[in-house]
N, C-alpha and C positions, 0 to 999 in steps of 0.2 A: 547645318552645322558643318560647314569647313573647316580641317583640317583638324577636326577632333579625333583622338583615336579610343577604343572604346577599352576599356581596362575591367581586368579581372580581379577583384578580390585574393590575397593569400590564403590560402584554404587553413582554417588549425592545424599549427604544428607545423608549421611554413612561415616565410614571410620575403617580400619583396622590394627589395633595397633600390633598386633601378626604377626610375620611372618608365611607365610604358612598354614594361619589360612582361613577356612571354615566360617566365620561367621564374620559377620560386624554389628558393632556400629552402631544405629543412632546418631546425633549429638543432642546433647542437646536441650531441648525445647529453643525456640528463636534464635538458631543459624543455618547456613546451611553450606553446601559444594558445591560450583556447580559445582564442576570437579570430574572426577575420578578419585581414586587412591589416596581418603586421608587417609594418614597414620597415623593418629594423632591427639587426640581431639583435638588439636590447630589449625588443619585447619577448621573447622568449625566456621565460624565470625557470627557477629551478625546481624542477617536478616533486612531488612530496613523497620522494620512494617510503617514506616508513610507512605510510596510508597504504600504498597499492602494495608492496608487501605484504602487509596482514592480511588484505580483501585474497591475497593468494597463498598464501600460508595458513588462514585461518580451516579452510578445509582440509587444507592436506591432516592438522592436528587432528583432526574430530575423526577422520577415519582411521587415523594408526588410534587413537582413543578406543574407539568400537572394536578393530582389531585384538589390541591387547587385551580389550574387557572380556571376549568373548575367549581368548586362548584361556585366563585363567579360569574360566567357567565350564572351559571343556576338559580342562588340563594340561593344555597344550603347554610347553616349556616349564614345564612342574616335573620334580622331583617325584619316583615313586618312592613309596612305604618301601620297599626292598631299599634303595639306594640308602633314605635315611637310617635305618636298621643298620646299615656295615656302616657307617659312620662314627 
């Protein structure tokens, strides 16, 4: 095979405009590639922030959740019987 040169796939999240070219684009902040082999800032769409939000958001809620359930279980940021009394 003469004068073939051997090319590397865009790795996800990259892609490679240039033929023959050593060196690959990331895709633009807010967009991804999830294949290899994109050739073109056009294959890079736009990433589904509300999905990966939640997947990271969802725990943060379940622990201040547990947090608060157990403060009012132990009394923590509760009123005591004196405070309400001078009330």
């Amino acid at each position: 095979m003469t004068g073939q040169i051997l090319c590397n796939e865009a790795d996800p999240g990259y892609y490679v405009d240039t033929s023959a070219s050593i060196i690959q684009t990331e895709c633009a902040k807010g967009t991804y590639s999830s294949n290899y082999g994109a050739s073109d800032a056009s294959d890079c769409i736009k990433k589904d922030v509300e999905k990966n939000s939640l997947i990271i958001i969802a725990p943060i809620l379940v622990v201040i959740s547990i947090i608060l359930l157990a403060g009012t279980k132990t009394g923590i940021g509760r009123r005591s019987d004196e405070e309400d009394e001078e009330e």
